[in-house]
C-alpha positions as CSV (number, residue, x, y, z in Angstrom):
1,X,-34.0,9.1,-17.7
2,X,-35.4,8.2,-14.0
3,X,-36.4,10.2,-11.4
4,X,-33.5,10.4,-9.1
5,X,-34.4,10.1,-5.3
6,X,-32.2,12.8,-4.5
7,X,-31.9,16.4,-5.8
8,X,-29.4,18.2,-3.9
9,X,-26.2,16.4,-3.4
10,X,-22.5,16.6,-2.1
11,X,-19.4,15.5,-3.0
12,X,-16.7,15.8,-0.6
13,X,-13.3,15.0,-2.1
14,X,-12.9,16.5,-5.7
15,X,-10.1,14.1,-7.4
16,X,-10.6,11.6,-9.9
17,X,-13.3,9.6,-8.3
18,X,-15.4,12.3,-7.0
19,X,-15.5,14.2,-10.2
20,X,-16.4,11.0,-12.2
21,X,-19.6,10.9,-9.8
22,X,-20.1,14.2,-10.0
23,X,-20.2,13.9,-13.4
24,X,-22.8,11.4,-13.9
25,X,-24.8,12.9,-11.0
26,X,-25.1,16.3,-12.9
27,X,-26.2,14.8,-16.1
28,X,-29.0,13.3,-14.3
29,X,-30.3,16.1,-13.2
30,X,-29.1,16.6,-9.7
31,X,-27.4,19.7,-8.5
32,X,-24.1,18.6,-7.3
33,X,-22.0,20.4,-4.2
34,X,-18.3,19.8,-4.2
35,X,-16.1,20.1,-1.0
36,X,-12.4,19.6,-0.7
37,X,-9.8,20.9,1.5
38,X,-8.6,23.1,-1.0
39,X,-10.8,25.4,-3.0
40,X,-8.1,25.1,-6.1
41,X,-9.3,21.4,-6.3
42,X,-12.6,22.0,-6.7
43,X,-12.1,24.6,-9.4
44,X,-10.2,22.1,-11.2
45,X,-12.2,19.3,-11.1
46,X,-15.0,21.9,-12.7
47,X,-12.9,22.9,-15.2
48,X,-12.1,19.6,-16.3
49,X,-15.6,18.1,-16.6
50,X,-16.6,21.5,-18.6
51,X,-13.4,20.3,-20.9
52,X,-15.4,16.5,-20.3
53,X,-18.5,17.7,-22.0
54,X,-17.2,19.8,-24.6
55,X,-15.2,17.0,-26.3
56,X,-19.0,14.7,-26.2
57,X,-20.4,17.9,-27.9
58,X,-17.5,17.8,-30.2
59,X,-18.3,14.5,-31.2
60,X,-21.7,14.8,-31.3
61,X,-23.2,13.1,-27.8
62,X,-24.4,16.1,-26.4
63,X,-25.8,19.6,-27.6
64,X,-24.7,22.9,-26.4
65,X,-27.8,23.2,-24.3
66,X,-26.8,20.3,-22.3
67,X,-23.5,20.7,-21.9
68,X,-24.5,24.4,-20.3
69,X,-27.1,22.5,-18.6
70,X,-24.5,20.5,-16.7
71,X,-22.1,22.9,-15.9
72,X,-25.0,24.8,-14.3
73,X,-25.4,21.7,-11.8
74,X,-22.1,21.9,-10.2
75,X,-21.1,24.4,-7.5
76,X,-18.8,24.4,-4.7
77,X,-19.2,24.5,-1.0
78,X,-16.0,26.0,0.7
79,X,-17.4,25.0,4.0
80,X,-19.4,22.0,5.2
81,X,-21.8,24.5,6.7
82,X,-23.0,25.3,3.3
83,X,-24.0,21.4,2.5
84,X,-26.7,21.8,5.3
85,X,-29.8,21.5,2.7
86,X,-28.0,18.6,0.5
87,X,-30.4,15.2,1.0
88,X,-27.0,13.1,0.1
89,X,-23.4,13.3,0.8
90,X,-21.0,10.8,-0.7
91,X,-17.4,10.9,0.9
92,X,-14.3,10.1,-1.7
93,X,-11.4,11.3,0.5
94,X,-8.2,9.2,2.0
95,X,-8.7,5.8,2.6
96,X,-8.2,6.3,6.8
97,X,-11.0,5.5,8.8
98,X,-10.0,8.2,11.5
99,X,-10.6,11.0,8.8
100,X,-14.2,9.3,7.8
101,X,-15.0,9.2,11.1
102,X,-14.3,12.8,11.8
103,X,-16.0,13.7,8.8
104,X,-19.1,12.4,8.9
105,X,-19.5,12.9,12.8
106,X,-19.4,16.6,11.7
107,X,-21.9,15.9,8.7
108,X,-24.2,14.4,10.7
109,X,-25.0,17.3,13.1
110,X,-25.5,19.7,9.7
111,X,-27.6,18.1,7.4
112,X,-31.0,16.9,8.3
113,X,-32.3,14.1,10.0
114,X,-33.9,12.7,6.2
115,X,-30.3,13.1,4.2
116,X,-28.5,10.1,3.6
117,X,-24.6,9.7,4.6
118,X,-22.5,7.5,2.0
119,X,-18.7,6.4,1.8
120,X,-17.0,5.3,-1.0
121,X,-14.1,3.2,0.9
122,X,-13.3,0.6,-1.3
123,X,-11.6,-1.4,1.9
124,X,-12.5,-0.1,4.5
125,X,-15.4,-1.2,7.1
126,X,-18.9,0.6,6.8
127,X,-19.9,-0.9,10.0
128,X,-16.6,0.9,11.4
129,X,-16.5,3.8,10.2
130,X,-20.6,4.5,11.2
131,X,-19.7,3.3,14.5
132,X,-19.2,6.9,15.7
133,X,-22.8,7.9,14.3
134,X,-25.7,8.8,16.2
135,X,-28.0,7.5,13.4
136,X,-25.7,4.7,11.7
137,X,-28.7,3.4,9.8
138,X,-28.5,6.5,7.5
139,X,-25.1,5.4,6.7
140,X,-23.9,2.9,4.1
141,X,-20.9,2.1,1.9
142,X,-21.5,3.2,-2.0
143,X,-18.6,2.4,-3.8
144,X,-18.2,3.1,-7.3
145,X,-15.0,2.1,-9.7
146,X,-12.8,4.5,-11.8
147,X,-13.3,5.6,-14.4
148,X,-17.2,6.1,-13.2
149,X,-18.9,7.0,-16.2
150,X,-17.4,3.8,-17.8
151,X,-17.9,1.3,-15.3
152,X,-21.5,1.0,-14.7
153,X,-22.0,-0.7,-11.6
154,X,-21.7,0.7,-7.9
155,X,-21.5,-1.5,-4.9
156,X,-24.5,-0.5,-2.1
157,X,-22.6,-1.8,1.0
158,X,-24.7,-2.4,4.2
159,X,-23.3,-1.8,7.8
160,X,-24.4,-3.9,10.4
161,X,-26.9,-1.0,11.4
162,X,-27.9,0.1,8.0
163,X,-31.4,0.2,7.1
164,X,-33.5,-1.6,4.2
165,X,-35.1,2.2,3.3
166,X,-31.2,3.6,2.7
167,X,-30.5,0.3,0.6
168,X,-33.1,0.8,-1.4
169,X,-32.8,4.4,-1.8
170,X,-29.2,4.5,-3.0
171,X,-30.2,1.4,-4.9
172,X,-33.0,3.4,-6.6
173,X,-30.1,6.4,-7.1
174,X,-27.9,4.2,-9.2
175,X,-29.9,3.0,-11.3
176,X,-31.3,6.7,-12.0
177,X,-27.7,7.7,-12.7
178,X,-27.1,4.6,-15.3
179,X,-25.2,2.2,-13.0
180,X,-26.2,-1.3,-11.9
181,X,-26.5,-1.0,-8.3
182,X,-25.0,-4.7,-7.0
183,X,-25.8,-5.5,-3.2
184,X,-23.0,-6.3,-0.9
185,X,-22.3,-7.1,2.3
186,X,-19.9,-5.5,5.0
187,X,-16.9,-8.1,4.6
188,X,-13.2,-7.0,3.2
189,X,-12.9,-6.2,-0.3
190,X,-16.9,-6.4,-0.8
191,X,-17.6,-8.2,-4.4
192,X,-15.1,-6.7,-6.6
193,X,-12.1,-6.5,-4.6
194,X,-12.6,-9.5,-3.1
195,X,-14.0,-11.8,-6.1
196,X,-10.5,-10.0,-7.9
197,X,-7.9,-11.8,-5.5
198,X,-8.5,-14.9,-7.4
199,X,-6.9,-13.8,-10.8
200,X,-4.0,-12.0,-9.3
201,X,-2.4,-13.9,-6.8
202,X,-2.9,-17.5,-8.3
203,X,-0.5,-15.8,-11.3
204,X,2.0,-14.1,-8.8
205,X,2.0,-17.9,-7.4
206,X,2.7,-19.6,-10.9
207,X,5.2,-16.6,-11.4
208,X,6.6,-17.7,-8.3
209,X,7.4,-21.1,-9.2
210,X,8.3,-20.0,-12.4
211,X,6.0,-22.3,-14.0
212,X,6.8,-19.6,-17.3
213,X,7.7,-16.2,-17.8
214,X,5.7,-13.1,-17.0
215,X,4.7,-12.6,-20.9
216,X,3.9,-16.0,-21.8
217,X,1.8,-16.1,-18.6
218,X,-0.3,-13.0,-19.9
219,X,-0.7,-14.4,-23.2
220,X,-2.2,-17.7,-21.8
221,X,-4.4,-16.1,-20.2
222,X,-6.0,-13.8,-22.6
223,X,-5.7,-15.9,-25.6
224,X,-7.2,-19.2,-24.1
225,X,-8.9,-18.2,-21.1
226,X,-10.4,-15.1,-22.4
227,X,-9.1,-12.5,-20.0
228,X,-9.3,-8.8,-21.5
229,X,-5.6,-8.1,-20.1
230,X,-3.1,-10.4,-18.4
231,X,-2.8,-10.4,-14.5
232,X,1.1,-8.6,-15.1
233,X,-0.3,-6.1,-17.3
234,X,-3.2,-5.6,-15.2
235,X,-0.9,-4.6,-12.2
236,X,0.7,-2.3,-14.7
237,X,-1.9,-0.5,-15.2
238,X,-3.3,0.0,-11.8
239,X,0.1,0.3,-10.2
240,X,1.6,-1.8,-7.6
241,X,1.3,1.1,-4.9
242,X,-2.8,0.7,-5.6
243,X,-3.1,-2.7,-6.0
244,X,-0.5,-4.4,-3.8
245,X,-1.9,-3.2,-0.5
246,X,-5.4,-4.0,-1.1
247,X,-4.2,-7.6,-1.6
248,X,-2.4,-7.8,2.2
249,X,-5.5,-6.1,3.7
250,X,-7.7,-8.1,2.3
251,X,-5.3,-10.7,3.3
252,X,-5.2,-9.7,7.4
253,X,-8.8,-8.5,7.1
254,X,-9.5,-12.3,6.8
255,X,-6.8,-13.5,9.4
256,X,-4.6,-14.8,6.9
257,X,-6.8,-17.0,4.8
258,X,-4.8,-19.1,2.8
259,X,-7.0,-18.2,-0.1
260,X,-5.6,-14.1,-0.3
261,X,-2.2,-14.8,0.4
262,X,0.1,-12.2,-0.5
263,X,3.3,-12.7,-3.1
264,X,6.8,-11.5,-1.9
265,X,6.7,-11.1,-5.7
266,X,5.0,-7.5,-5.7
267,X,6.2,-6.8,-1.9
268,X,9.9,-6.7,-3.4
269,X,8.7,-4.8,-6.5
270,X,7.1,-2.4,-4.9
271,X,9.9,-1.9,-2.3
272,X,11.9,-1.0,-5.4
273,X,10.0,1.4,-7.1
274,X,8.5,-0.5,-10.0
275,X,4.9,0.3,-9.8
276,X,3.9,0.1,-13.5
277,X,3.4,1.5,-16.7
278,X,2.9,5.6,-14.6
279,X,6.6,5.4,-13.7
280,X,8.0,3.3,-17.0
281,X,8.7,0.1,-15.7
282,X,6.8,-2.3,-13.9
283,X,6.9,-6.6,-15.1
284,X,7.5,-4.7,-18.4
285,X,9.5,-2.0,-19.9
286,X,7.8,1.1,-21.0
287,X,8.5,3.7,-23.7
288,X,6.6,6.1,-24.8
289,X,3.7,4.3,-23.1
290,X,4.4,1.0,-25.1
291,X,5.3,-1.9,-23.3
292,X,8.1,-3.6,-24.7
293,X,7.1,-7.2,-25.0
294,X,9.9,-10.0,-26.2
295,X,8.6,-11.9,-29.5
296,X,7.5,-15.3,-28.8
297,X,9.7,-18.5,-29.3
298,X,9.5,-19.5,-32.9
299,X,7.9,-22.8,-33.7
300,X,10.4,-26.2,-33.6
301,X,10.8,-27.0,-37.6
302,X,8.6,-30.0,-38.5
303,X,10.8,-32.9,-39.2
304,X,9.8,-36.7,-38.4
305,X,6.6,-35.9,-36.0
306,X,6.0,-39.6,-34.2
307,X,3.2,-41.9,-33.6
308,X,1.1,-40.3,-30.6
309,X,-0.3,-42.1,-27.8
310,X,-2.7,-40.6,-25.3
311,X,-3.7,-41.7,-22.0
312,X,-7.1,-43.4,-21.4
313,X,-7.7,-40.8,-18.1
314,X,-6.8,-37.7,-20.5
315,X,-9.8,-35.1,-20.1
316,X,-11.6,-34.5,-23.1
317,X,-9.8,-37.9,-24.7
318,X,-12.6,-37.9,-27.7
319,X,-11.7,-33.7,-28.6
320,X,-8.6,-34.9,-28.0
321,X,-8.3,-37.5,-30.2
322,X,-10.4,-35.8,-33.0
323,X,-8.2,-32.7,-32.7
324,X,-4.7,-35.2,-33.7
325,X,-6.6,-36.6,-36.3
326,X,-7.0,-33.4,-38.2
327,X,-3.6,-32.5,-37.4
328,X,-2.4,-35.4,-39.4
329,X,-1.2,-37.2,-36.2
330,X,-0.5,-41.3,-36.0
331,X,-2.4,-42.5,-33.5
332,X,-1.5,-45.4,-31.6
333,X,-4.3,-47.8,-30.1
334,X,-2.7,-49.7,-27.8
335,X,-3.4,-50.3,-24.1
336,X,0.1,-48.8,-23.6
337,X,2.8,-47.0,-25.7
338,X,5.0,-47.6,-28.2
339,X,8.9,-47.4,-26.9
340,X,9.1,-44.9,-30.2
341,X,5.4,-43.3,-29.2
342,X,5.2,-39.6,-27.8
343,X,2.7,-39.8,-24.7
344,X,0.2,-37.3,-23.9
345,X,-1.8,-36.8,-21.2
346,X,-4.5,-34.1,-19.9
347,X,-4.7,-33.9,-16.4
348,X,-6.8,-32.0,-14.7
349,X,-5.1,-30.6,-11.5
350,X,-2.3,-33.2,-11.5
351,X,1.1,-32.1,-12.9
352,X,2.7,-34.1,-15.6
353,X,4.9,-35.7,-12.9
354,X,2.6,-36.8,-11.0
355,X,0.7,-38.4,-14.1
356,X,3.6,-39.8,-15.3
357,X,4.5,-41.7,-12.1
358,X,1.1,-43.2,-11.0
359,X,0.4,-44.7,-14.7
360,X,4.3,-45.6,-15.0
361,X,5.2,-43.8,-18.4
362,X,8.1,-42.8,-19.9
363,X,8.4,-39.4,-18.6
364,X,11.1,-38.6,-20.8
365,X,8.7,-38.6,-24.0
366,X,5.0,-37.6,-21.7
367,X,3.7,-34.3,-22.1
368,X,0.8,-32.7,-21.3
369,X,-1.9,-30.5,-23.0
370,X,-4.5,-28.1,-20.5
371,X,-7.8,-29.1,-21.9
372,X,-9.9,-27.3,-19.2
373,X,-11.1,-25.9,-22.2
374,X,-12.5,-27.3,-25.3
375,X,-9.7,-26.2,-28.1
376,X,-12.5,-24.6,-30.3
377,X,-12.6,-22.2,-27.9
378,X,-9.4,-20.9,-27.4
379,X,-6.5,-19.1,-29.3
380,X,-3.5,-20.9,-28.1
381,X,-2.8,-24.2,-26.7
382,X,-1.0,-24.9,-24.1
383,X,1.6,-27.9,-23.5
384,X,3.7,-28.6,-20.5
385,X,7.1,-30.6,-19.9
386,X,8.3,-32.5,-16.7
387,X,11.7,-32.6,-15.4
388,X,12.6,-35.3,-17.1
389,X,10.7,-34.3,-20.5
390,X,13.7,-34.8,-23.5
391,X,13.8,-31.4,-25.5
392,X,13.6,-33.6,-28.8
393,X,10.0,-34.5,-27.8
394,X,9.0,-31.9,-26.4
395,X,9.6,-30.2,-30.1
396,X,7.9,-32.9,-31.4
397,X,4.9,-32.1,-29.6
398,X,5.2,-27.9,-30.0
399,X,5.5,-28.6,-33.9
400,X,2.8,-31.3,-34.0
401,X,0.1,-29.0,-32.1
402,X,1.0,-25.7,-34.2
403,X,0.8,-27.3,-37.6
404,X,-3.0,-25.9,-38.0
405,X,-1.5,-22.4,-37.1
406,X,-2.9,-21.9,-33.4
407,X,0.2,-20.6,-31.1
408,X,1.3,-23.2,-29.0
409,X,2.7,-22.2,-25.1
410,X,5.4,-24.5,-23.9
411,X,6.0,-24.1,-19.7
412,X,7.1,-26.1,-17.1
413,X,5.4,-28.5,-15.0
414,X,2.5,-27.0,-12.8
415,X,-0.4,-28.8,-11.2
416,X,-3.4,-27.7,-12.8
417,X,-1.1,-25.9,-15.8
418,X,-2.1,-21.7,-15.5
419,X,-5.3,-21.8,-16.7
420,X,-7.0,-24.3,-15.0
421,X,-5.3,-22.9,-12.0
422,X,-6.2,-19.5,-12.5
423,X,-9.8,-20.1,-13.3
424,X,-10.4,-22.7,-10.4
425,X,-9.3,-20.4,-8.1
426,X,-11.6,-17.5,-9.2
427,X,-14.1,-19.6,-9.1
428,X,-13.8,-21.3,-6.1
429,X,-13.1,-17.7,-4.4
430,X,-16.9,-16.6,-5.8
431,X,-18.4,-19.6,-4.4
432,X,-17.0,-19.1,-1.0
433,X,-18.5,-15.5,-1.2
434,X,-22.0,-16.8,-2.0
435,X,-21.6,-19.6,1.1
436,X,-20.8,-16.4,3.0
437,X,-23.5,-14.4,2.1
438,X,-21.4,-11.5,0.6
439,X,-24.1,-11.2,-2.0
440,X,-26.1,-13.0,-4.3
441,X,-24.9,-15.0,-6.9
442,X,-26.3,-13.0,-9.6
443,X,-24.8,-9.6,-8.2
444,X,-21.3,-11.3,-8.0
445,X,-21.7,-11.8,-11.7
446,X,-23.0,-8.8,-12.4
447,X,-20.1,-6.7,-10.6
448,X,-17.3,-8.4,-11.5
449,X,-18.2,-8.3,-15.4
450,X,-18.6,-4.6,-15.0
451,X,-16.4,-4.1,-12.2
452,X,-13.3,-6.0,-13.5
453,X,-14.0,-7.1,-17.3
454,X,-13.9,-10.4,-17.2
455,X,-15.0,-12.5,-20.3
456,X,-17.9,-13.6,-17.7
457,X,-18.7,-13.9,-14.1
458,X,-17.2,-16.4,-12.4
459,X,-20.0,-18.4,-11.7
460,X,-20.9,-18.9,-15.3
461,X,-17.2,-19.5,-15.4
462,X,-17.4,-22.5,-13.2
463,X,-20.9,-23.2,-15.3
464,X,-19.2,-23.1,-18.9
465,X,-16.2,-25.0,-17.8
466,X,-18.5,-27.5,-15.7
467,X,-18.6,-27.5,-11.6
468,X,-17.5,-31.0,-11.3
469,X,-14.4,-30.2,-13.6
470,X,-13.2,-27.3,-11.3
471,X,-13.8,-29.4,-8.3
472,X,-11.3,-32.1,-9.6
473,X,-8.9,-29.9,-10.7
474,X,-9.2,-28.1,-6.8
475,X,-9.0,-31.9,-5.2
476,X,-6.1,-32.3,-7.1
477,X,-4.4,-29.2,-6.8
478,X,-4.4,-29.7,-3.2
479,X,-3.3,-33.4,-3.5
480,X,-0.3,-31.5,-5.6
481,X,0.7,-28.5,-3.4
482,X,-0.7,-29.4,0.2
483,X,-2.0,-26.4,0.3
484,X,-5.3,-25.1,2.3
485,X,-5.8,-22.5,-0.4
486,X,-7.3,-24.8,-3.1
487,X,-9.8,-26.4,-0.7
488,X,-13.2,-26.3,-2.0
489,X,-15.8,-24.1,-0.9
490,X,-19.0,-25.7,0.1
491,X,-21.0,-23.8,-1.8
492,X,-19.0,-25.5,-4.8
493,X,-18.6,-28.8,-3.5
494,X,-22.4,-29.3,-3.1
495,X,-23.7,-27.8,-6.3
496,X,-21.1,-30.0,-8.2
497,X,-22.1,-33.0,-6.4
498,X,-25.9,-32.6,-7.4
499,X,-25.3,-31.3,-10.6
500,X,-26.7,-28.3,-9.8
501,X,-25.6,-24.4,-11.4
502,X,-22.9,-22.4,-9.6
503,X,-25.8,-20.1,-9.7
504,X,-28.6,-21.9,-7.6
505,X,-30.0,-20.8,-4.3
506,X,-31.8,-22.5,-2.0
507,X,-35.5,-22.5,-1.6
């Protein structure tokens, strides 16, 4: 265990965020205050880490010595008087910069002139909220993520008047504690919150369009792009009341940037109460805490699968054609289909339409496959119809693709498919936050793999899945929707043109 910078510390705001630091704060080796506006809450959030540390002794992670060793740590300051000889303060109270602000304008006149003032506002300005402070370079933003001793990382958020020494001090703190301190700067959302926006809304806008339904949407995106839990089941389990308001300020924080628009999707739902799996029902059904998911569509029975042609332009044609090949597939040669052929193509970006018209094929029998992706790396494939895609093909096509056993996704038309969309967008959104200078791009990696769970950061996202690839799916996306959100950012556009690492900084 290191050193920790600080010895004596406060916590003001006992609930669930303040007792997770607490927690971790005690166990290496600080003495932790704790101040609420009720004494009762303090006492509980006490009892409960003593209840915390008696389990890990149970199961064997700690002794009895340590677990009295802890408890000793914590005590509680029923008045902000008595924090006077505490060298930090961390703030986890009410998300309302007029309460911070009163807070810590009291603070600041009773601890000394050395003691370092923190907030852990996940959306709220640090250069704001120290505006009111004599000394504002003692101040900066130190936001952790619930639960805290399970997610390891802790954004160290500079104001505009924070100092380099309280950076690296609180820098210094977290990794003494255990966490991977991740430097950010004073911008909405800082990393997390604001590298998050990219999964969430581009599904509420495929939802919206109802490209598929809300489960098979989930399962595409766990089973082929990797995502621990769907973007539906994810606002189940952080609740709509949570995570619905940090997407619209995030959204007006940025003047309505196309990028973090909104969905009327989760304004309606939570409007009508269905906030997630705490109240029973949110996109799903609880019961007992279970969600209660419909059974897939069963596989179209194989009868007379057809020759297969696929399109010269089709990404990853070779994969492609290799992956028919060992499915047993005909395989015509032709410059052009057979009128008894079933056509595939693999845009990236485009919608089947779209395809379909430019190269003049039968749209009745084209369908497309999301190769974004190379299939040996995924759990499902995913197909998609047009409008005027027969059901007897499309069939064809389900049955041909699931004859190895790998689940097979049928939706409708959508530019860029879910995935490609989905991951294009997170990427592109990461990229605009290293053009911005919201952090570096290793940090962005960092905290979001921590912060959010994703299979990997974004920018080795946009690495694995090849920066010129994303860029054509965004170029195309745009061509599809006329939409400024899917504009590239220049961080991406120039790294793809050279050939360069989503990862690379300049000289």
């Amino acid at each position: 265990m290191n050193p920790t910078p600080f010895s004596n510390i406060a916590i003001i705001g006992a609930g669930a965020m303040g007792r997770g630091i607490a927690q971790i704060a005690a166990q290496s080796g600080c003495f932790v205050w704790l101040h609420d506006t009720q004494r009762s809450v303090c006492e509980a959030a006490i009892s409960a880490l003593g209840d915390t540390w008696e389990r890990l002794r149970e199961r064997g992670k700690l002794t009895v010595t340590d677990r009295e060793t802890y408890r000793s740590r914590l005590g509680i300051a029923d008045k902000l008087a008595d924090l006077q000889g505490c060298d930090l303060v961390i703030e986890a109270v009410v998300e309302r910069v007029d309460i911070k602000q009163q807070l810590f304008r009291q603070l600041e006149d009773i601890v000394s002139d050395t003691a370092v003032l923190a907030t852990n506002t996940s959306s709220l300005s640090v250069t704001q909220i120290a505006s009111v402070l004599k000394r504002p370079e003692r101040f900066a933003g130190y936001h952790f993520f619930n639960p805290v001793p399970l997610m390891k990382v802790v954004e160290v958020v500079a104001g505009l008047r924070t100092s380099e020494e309280t950076c690296a001090v609180l820098t210094r703190f977290a990794q003494a504690i255990g966490h991977a301190p991740v430097r950010a700067g004073d911008t909405p959302g800082f990393i997390v919150n604001h590298a998050g926006r990219g999964y969430s809304t581009e599904a509420l806008r495929i939802l919206g369009e109802r490209v598929s339904d809300v489960p098979t949407i989930d399962r595409i995106l766990r089973d082929q792009a990797g995502f621990r839990l769907g973007p539906f089941e994810l606002f189940d389990l952080t609740a709509l009341d949570v995570s619905h308001p940090v997407i619209e300020s995030i959204y007006h924080q940025y003047f309505e940037e196309p990028r973090y628009r909104p969905s009327v999707i989760t304004a309606q739902r939570l409007a009508g109460g269905l906030l997630g799996r705490k109240v029973g029902e949110g996109f799903y059904r609880y019961v007992n805490g279970v969600a209660q998911i419909p059974p897939e569509a069963q596989t179209p029975a194989e009868e007379s699968i057809p020759p297969v042609w696929v399109s010269p332009r089709a990404a990853r044609r070779q994969e492609l054609l290799q992956l028919l090949k060992g499915l047993g597939a005909r395989i015509e040669t032709a410059a052009s289909p057979s009128t008894e052929a079933l056509i595939l193509v693999a845009p990236l970006g485009f919608d089947v339409t779209t395809v379909a018209a430019v190269d003049r094929l039968d749209p009745a029998r084209t369908i497309g496959i999301d190769l974004l992706l190379p299939d040996s790396t995924t759990r499902r494939r995913v197909l998609a119809r047009n409008p005027a895609s027969r059901s007897d093909w499309v069939s064809a096509a389900h049955a041909l693709f699931a004859r190895d056993g790998k689940v097979v996704s049928v939706i409708r038309d959508s530019g860029g498919f879910v995935t490609q969309r989905v991951i294009a967008t997170i990427v592109n959104i990461a990229s605009d936050m290293c053009q911005q200078g919201v952090c570096s791009p290793n940090d962005l990696d960092t905290a979001v793999t921590r912060g959010l769970g994703y299979p990997q950061g974004p920018l080795a996202l946009g690495d694995a899945c090849g920066p010129a690839s994303i860029l054509e799916v965004l170029f195309n996306l745009q061509t599809v929707y006329g939409d400024p959100r899917y504009r590239p950012s220049p961080w991406l556009r120039r790294r793809g043109a050279l050939g360069l690492s989503l990862l690379h900084t300049e000289d």
